[in-house]
LUMBAMI-887149 format. One line per 3 residues: for each residue x, y, z of N, C-alpha, C. Coordinates in nm, 4 decimals, m for minus. Atoms other than C-alpha are relative to their C-alpha. Example, Ala and Ser with C-alpha at 12.3 -4.5 7.8 and 13.67 -1.06 7.14 Angstrom:
2
0.0890:m0.1190:0.0000:1.2300:m0.4500:0.7800:0.0900:0.1200:0.0000; m0.0820:m0.1190:m0.0060:1.3670:m0.1060:0.7140:m0.0770:0.1090:0.0730
This chain:
258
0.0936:0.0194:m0.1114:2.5962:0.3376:m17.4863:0.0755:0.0174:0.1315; m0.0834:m0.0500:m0.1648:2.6733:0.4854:m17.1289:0.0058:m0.1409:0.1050; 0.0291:0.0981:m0.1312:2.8046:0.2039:m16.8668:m0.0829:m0.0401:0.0984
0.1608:m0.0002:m0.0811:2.4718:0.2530:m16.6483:m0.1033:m0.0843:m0.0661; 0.1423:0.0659:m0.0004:2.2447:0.1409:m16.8798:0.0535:m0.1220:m0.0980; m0.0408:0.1103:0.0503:2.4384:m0.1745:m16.9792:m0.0521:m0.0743:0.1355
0.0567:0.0415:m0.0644:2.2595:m0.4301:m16.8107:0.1359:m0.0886:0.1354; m0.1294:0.0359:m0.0847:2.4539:m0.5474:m16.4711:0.1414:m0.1225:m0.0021; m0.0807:0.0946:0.0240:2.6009:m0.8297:m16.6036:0.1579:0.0266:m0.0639
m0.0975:m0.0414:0.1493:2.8190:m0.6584:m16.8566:0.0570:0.1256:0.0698; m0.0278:m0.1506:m0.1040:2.9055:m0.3621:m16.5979:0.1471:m0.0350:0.0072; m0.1288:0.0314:m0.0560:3.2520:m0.3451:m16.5429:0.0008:0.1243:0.1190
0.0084:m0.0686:m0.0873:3.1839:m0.2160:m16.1764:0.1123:0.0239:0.0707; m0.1071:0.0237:m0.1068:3.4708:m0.0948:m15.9251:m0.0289:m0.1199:0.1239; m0.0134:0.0944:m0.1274:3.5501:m0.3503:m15.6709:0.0372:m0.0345:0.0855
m0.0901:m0.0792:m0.1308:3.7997:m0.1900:m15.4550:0.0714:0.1635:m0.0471; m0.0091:m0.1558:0.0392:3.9480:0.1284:m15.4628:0.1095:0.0094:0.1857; m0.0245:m0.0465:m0.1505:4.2304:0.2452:m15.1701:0.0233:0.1425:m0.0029
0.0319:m0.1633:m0.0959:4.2798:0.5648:m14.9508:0.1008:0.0780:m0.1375; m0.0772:m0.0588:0.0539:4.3716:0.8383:m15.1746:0.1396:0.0925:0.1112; m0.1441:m0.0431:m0.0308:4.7157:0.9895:m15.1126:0.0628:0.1059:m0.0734
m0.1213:m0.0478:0.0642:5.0514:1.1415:m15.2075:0.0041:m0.0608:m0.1318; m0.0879:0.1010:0.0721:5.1245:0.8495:m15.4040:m0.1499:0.0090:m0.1507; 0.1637:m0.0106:0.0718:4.7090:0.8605:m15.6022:m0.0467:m0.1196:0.0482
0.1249:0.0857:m0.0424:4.4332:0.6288:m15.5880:0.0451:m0.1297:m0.1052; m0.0015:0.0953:0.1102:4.4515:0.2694:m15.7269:m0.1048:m0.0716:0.0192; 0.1244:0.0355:0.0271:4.1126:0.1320:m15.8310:m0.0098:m0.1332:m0.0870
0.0160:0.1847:0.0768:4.0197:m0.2662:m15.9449:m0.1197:0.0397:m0.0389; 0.1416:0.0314:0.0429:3.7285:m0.3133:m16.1709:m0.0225:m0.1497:0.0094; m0.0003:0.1493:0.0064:3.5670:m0.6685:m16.1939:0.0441:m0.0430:m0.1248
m0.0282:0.0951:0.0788:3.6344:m0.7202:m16.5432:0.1624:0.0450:m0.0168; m0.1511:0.0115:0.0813:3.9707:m0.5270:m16.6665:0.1270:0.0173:0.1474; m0.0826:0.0181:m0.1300:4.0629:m0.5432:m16.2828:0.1071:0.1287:m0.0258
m0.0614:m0.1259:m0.0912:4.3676:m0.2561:m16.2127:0.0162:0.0955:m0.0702; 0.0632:m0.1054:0.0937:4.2606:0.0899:m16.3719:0.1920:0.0431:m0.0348; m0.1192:m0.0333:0.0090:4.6568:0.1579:m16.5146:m0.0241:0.1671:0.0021
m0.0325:m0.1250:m0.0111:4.6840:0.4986:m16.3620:0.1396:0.0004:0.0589; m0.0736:m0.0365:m0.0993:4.9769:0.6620:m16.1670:0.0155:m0.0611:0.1088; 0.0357:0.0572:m0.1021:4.9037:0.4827:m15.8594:0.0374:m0.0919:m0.0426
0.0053:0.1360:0.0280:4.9212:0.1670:m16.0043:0.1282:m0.0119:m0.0974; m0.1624:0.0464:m0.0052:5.2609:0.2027:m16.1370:0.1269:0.0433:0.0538; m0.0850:0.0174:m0.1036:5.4032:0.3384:m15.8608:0.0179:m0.1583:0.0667
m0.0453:0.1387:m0.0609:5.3443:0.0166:m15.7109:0.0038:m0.1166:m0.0172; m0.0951:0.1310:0.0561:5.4146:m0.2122:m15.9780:0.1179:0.0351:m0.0271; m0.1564:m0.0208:m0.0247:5.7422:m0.0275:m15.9572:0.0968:m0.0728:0.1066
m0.0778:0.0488:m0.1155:5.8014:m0.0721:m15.6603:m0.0288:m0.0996:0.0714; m0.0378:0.1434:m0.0357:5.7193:m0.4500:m15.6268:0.0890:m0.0191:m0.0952; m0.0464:0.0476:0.1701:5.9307:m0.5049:m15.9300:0.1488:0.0033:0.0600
m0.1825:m0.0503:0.0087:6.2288:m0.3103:m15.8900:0.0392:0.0661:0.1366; m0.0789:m0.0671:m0.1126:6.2924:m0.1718:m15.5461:m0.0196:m0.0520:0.1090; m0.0104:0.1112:m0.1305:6.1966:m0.4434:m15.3239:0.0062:m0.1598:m0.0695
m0.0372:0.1593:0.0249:6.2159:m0.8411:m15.3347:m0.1399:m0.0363:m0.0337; 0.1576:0.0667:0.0180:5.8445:m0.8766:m15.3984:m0.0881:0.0138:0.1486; 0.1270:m0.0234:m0.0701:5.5103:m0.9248:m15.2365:0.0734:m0.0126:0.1558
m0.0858:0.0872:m0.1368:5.7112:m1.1610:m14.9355:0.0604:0.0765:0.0677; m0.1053:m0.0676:m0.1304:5.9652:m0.9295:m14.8521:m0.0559:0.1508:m0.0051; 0.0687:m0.0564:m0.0533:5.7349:m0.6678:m14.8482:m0.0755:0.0144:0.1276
0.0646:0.0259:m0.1272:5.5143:m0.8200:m14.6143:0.0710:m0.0294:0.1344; m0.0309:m0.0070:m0.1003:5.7858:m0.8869:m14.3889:0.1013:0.1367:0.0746; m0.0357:m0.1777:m0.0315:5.9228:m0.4813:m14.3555:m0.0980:0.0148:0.0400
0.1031:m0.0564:m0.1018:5.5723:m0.4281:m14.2656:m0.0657:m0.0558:0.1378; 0.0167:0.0239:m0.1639:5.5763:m0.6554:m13.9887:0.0977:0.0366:0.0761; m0.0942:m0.0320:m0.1134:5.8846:m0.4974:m13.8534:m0.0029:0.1232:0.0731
0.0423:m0.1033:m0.0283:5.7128:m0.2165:m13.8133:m0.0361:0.0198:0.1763; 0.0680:m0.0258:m0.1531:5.6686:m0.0981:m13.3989:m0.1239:m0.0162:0.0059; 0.1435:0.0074:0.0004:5.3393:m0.2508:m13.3126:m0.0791:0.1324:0.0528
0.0991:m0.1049:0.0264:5.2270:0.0907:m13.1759:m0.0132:0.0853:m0.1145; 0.0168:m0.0512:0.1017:5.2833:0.2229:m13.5034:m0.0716:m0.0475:m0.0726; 0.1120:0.1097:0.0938:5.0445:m0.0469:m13.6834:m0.1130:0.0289:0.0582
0.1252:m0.0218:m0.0376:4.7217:0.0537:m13.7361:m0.0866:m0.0776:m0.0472; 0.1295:0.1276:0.0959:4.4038:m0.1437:m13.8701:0.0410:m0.0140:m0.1018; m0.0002:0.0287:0.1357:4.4497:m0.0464:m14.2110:0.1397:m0.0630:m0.0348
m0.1403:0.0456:0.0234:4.8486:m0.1538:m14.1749:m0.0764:m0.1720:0.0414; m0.0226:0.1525:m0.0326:4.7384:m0.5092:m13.9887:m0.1222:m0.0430:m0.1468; 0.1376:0.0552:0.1767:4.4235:m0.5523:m14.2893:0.1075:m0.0258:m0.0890
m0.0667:m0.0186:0.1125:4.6635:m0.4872:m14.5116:0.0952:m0.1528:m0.0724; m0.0469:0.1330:m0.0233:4.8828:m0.7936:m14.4073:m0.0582:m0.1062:m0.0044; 0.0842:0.0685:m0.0074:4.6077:m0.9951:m14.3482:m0.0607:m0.0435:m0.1994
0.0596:0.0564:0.1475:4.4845:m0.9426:m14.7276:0.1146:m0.0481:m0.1018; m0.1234:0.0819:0.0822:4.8806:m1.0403:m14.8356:0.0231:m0.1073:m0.0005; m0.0116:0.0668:m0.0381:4.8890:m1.3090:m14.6589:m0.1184:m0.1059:m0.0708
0.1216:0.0410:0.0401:4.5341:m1.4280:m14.7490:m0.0271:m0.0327:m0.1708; m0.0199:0.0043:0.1465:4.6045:m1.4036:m15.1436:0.0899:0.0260:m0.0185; m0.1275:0.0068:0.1020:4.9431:m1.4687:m15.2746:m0.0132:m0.0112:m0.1485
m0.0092:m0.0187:0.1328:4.8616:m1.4422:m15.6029:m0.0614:0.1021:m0.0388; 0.0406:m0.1504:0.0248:4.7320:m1.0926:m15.5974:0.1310:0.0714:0.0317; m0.1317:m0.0790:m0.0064:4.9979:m0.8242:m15.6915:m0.0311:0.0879:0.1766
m0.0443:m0.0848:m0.1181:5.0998:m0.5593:m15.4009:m0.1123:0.0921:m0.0402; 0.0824:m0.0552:0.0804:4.8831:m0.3241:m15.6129:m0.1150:m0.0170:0.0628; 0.1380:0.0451:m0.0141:4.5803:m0.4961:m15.5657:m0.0749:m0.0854:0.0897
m0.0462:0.0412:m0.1532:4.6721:m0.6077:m15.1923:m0.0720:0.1369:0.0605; 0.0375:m0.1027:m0.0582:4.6333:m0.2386:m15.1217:m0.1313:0.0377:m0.0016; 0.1463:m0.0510:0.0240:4.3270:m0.1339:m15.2983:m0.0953:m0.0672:0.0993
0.1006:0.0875:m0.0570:4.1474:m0.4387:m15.1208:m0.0150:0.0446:0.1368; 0.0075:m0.0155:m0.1200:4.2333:m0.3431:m14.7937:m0.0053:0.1640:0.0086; 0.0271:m0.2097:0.0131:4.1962:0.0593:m14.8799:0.0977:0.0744:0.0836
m0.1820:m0.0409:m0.0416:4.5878:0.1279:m14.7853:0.0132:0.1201:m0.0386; m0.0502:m0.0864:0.0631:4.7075:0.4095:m14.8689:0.1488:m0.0230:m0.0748; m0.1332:0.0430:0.0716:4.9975:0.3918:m15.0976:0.1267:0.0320:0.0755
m0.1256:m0.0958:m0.0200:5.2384:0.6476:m14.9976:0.0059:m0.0291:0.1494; m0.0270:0.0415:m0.1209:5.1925:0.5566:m14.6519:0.0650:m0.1389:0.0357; m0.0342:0.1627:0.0167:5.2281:0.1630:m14.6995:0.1850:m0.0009:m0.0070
m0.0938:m0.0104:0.0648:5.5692:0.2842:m14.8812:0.0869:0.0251:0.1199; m0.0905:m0.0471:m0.1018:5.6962:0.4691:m14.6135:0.0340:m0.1138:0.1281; m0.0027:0.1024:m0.1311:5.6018:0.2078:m14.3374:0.1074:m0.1302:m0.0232
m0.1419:0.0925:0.0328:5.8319:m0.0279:m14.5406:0.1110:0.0273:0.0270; m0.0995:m0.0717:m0.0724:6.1127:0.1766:m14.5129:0.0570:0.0097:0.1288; m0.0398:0.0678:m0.1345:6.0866:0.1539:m14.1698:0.0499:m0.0714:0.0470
m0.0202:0.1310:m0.0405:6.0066:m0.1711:m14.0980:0.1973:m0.0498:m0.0514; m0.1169:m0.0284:0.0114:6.3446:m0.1819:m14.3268:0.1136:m0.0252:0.0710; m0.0916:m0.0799:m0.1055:6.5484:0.0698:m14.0870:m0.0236:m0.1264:0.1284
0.0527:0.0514:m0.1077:6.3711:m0.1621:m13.8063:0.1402:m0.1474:0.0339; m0.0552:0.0907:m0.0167:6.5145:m0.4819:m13.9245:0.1944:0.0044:m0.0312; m0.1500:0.0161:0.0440:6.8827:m0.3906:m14.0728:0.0647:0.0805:0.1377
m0.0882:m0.0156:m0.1436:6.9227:m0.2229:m13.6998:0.0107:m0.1420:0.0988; m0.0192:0.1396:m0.0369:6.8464:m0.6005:m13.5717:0.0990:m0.0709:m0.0326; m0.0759:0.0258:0.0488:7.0440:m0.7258:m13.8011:0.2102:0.0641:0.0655
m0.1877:m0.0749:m0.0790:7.3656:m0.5292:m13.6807:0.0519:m0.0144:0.1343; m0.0089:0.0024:m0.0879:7.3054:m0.5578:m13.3444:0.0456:m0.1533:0.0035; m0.0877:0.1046:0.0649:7.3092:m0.9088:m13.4234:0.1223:m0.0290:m0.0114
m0.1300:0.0205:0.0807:7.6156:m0.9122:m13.5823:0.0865:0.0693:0.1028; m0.0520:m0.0760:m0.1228:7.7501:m0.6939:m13.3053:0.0081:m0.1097:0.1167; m0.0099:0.1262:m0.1132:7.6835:m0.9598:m13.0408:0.0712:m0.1110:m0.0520
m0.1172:0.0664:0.0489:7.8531:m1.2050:m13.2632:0.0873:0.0076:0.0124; m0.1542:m0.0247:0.0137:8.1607:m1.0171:m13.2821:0.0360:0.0280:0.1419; m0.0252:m0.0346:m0.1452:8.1442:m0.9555:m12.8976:0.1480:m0.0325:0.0516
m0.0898:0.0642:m0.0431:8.3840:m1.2145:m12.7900:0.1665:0.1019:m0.1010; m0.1178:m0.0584:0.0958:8.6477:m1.0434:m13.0914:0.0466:0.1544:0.0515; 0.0034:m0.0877:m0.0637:8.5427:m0.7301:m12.9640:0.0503:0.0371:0.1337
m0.0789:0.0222:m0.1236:8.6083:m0.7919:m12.6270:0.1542:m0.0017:0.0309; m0.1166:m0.0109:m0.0243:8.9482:m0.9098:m12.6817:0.1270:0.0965:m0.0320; m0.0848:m0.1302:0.0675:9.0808:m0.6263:m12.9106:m0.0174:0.1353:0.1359
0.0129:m0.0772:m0.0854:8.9481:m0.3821:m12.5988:0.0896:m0.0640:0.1341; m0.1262:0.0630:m0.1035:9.1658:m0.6254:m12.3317:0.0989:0.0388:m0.0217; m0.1136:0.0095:0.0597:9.4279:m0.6074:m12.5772:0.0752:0.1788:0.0664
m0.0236:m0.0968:0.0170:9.4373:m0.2380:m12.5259:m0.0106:0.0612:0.1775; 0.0288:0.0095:m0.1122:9.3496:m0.2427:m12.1532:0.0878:m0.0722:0.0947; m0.1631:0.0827:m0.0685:9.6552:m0.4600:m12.0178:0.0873:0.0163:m0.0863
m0.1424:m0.0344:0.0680:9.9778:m0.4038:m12.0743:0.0886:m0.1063:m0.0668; m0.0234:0.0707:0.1040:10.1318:m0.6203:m12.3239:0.1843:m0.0181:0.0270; m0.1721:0.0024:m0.0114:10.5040:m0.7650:m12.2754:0.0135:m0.0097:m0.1620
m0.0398:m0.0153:0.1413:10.6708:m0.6795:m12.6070:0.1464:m0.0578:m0.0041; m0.1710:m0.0098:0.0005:11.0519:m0.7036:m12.7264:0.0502:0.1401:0.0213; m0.0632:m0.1246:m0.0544:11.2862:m0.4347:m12.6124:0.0297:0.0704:m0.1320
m0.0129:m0.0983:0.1271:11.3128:m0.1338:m12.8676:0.1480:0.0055:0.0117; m0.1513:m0.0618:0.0020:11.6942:m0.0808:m12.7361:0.0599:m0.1282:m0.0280; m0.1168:0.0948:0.0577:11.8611:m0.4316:m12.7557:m0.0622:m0.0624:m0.0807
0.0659:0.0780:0.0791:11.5756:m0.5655:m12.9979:m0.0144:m0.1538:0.0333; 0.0822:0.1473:m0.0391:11.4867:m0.8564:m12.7690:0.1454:m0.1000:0.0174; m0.1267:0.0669:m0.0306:11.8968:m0.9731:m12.7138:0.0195:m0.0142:0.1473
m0.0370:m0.0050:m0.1802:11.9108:m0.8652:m12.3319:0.1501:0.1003:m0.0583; m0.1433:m0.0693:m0.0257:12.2824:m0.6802:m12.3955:0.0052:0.0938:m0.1439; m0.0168:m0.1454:0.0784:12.3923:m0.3652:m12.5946:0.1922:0.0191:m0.0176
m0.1484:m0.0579:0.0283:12.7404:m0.2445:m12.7100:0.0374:0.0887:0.1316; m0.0756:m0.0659:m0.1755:12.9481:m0.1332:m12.3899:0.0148:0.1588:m0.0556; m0.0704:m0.1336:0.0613:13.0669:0.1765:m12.6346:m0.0753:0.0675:m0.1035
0.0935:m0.0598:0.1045:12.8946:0.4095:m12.8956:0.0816:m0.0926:m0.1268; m0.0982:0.0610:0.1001:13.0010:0.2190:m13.2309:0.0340:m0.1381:0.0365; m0.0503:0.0983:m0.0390:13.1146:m0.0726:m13.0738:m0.0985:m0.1715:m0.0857
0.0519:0.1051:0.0682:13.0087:m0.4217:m13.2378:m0.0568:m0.1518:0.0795; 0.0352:0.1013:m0.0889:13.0385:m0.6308:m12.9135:m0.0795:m0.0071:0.1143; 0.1048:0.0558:m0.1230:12.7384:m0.7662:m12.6821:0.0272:0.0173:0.1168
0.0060:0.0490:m0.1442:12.8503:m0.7099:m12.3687:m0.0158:0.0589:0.1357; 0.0802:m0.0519:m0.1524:12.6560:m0.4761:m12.1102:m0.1385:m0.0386:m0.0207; 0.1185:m0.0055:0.0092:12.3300:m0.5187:m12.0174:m0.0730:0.1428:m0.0654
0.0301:m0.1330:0.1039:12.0798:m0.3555:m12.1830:m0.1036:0.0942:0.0795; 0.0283:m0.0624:m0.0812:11.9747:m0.0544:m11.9374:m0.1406:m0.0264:m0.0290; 0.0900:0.0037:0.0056:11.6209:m0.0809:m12.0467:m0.0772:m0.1249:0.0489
m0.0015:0.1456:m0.0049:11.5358:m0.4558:m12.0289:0.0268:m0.0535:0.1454; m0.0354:0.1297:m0.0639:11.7376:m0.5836:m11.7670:0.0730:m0.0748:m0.0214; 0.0175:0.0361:0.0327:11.8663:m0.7602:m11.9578:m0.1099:m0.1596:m0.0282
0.1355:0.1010:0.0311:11.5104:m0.9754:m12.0041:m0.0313:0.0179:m0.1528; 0.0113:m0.0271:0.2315:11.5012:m0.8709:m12.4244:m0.1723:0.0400:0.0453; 0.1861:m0.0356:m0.0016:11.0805:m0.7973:m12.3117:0.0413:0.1062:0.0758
0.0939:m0.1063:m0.0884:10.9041:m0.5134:m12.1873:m0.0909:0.0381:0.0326; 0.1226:m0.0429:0.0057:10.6592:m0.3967:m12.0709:m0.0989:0.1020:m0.0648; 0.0325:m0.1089:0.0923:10.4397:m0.1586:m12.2713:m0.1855:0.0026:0.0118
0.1609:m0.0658:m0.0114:10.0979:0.0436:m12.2265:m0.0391:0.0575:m0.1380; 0.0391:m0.0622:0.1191:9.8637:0.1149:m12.4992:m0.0181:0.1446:m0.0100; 0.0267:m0.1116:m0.0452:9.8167:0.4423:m12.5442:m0.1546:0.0594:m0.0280
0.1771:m0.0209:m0.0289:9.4206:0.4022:m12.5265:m0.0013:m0.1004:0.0530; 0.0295:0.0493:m0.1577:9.4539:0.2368:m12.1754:m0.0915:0.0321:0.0407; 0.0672:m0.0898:m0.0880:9.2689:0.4953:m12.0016:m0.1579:m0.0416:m0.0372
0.1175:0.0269:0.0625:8.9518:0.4635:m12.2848:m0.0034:m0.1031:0.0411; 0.1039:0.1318:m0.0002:8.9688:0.0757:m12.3059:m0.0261:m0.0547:0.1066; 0.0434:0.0183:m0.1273:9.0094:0.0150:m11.9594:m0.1592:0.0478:0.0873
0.1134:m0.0493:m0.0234:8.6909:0.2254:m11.8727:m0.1078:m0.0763:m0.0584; 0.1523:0.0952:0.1036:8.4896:0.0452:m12.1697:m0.0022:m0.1658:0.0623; m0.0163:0.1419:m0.0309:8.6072:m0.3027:m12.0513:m0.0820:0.0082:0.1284
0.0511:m0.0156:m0.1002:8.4886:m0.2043:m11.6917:m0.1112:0.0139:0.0146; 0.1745:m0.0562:0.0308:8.1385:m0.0705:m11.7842:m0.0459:m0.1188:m0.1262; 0.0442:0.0918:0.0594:8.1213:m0.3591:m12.0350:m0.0219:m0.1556:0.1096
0.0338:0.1083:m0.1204:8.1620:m0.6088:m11.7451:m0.0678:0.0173:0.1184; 0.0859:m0.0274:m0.1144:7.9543:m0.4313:m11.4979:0.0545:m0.0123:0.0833; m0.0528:0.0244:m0.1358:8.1862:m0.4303:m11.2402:0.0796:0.1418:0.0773
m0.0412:m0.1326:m0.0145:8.2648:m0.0594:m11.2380:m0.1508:0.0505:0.0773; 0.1463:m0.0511:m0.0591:7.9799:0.0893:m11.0007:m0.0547:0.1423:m0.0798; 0.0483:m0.0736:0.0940:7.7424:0.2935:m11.1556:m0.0226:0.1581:0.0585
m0.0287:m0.1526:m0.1052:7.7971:0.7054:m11.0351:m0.1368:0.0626:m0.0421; 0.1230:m0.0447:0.0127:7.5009:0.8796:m10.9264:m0.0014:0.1112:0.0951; m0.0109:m0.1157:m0.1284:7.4066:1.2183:m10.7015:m0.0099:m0.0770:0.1452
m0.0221:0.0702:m0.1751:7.5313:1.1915:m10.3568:m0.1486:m0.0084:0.1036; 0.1666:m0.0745:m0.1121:7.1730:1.3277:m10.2224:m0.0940:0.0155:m0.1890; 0.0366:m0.0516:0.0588:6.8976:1.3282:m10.4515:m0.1798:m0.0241:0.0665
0.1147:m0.0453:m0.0629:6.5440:1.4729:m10.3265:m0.0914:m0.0242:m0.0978; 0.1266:0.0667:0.1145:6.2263:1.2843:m10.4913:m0.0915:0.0158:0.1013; 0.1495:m0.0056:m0.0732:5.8716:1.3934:m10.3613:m0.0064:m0.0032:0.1881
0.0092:m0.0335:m0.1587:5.9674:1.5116:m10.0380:0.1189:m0.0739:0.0932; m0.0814:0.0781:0.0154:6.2214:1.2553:m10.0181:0.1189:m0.0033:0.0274; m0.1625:0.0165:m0.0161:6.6207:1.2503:m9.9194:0.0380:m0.1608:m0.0699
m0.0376:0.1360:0.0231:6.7477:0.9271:m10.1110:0.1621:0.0270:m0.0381; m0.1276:0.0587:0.0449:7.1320:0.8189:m10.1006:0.0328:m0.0469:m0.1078; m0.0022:0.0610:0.0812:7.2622:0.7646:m10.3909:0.1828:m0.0184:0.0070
m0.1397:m0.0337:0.0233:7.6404:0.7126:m10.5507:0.0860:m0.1488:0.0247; m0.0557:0.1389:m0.0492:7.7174:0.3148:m10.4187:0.0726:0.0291:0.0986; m0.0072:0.0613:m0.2087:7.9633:0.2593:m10.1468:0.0451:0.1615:0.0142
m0.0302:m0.0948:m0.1063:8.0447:0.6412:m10.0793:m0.1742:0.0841:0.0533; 0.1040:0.0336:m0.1226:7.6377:0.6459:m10.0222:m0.0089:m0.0830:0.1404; m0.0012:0.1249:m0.1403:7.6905:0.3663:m9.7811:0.0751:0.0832:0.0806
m0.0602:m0.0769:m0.0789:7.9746:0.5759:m9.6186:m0.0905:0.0902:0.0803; 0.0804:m0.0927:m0.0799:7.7550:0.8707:m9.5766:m0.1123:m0.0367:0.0859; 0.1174:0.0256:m0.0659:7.4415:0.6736:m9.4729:0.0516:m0.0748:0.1726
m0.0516:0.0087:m0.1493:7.6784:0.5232:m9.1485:0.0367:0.1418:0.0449; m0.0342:m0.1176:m0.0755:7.8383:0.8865:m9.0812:m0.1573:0.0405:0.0620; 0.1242:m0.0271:m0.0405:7.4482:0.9916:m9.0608:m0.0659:m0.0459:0.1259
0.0674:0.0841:m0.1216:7.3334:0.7021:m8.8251:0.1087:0.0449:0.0935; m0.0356:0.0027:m0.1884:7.6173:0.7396:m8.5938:0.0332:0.1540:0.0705; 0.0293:m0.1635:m0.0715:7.5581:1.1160:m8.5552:m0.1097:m0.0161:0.0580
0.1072:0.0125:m0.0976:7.2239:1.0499:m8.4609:m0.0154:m0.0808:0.1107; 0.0059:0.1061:m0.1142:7.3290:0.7415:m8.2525:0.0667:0.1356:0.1659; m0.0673:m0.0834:m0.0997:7.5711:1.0003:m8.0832:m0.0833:0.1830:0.0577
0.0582:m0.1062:m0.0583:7.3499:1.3169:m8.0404:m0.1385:m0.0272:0.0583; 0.1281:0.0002:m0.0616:6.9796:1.1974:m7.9773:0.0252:m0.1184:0.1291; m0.0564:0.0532:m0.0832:7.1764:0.9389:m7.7698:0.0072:0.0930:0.1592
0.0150:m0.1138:m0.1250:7.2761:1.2080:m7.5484:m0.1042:0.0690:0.0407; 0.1741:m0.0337:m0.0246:6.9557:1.3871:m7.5619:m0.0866:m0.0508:0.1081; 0.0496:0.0557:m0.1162:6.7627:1.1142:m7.4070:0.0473:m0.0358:0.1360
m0.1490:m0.0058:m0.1142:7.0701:1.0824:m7.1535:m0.0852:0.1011:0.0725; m0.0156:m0.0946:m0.0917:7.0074:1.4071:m7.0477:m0.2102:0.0422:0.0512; 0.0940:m0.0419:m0.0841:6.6291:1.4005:m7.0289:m0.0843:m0.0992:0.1060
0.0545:0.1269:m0.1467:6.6198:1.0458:m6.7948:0.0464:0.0815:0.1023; m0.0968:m0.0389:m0.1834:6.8537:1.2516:m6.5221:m0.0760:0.1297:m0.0230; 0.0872:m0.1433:m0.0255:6.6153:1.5827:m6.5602:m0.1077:m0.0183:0.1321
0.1109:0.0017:m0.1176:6.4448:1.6345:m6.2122:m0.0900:0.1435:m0.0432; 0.1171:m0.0549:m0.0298:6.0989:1.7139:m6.1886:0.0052:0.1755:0.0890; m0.0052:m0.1489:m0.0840:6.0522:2.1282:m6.1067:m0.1129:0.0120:m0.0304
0.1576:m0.0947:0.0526:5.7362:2.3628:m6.0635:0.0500:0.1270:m0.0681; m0.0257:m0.1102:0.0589:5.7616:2.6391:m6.2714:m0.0621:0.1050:0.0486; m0.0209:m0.1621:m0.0259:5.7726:2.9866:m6.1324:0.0218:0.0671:m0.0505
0.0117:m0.1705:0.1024:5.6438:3.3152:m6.3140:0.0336:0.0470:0.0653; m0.0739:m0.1360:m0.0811:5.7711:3.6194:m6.2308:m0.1209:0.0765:0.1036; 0.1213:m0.0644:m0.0703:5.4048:3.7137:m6.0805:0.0303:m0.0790:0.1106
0.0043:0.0616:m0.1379:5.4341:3.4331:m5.8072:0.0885:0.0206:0.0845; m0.1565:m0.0317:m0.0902:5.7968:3.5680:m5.6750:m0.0638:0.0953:0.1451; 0.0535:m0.1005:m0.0256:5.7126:3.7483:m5.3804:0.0902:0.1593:0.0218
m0.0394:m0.1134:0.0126:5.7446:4.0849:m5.3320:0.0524:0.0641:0.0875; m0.0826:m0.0052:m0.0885:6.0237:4.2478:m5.1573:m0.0479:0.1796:0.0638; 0.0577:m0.1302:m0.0259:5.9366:4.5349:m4.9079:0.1134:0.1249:0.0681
């Protein structure tokens, strides 16, 4: 007898069904509930064995960039959240997910959180960080390579006895000594403490615009500027307070010589 004309009680009707895909369609009935196709063990796979479960599912897909979350991503959450005792499976169908998309958005979320995570862990190690880049950024008193930190050297080639100084030293047995990624850590230390000014075009023209840029050799240029204009329109008006009043005479009004 065909499923139709079994009276509704006895129907085993669909009762969700999500977005078909890459991944296929996974479909719940009411009675034998999740139709075991393709679909449906992709993603009892992959609650099983390639993530931590429903939980740490649901929280890759909240790490997802909220403009990347769309309805069917926040539903989706909403129906995980809402029934913990419904598989991932049958999370999706309800909220009509797509599989292969869901999958990917994990991944993300993922990528999202294990770059938190590092950064994290990066700011932790700051202070460690920091000092290994000092380390390399000041010069470091060491022991002397020539008298090995004695102060005095053999007067003679061969000789066995202590007793000139040791040309390098001083005799002080230390020295001084540069890393030889000064140049780098010094720069990083500087731009890590913000106290290196930040270089920018000397002149840069925005919407009609002249704006100074560059820190203090803008400032330089923006006084050379003012006290050219202090010193030329200065004079200028100088010269047009002492301008006496004339009538102007065309060449027609001259008169004419006979």
């Amino acid at each position: 007898m065909k499923d139709n004309r079994l009276p509704a009680i006895f129907r085993d009707k669909e009762v969700a069904r999500s977005r078909k895909g890459a991944a296929g369609q996974i479909i719940v009935r009411d009675m034998n509930g999740i139709v075991r196709n393709n679909a449906a063990r992709i993603a009892s796979k992959f609650e099983k064995d390639l993530t931590d479960g429903k939980e740490d599912i649901a929280e890759k897909l909240e790490m997802v960039p909220p403009e990347r979350q769309t309805k069917t991503h926040q539903r989706l959450l909403e129906v995980m959240k809402a029934n913990p005792r419904w598989s991932f499976a049958r999370c999706v169908a309800e909220a009509k997910a797509n599989l292969a998309t869901t999958m990917n958005q994990y991944a993300e979320g993922l990528l999202a959180l294990k770059k938190l995570e590092s950064l994290t862990a990066l700011y932790r190690e700051m202070p460690n960080l920091m000092r290994d880049v000092m380390h390399h950024a000041i010069d470091q008193m060491e022991a002397c390579n020539v008298c090995f930190g004695e102060g005095k050297v053999a007067g003679r080639a061969g000789g066995k006895s202590l007793n000139k100084v040791c040309p390098r030293c001083a005799g002080e047995g230390r020295v001084r000594t540069s890393s030889p990624h000064k140049a780098v850590a010094l720069k990083e230390a500087l731009e890590i403490s913000k106290l290196k000014p930040e270089k920018g075009p000397l002149v840069a023209v925005q919407n009609n615009q002249v704006n100074m840029g560059g820190g203090q050799d803008s400032n330089l240029l923006e006084r050379m500027a003012k006290n050219r204009d202090e010193i030329l329109f200065a004079e200028r008006d100088k010269v047009n307070e002492e301008a006496i009043d004339a009538e102007v005479i065309y060449p027609d009004d001259l008169p004419v010589e006979e």
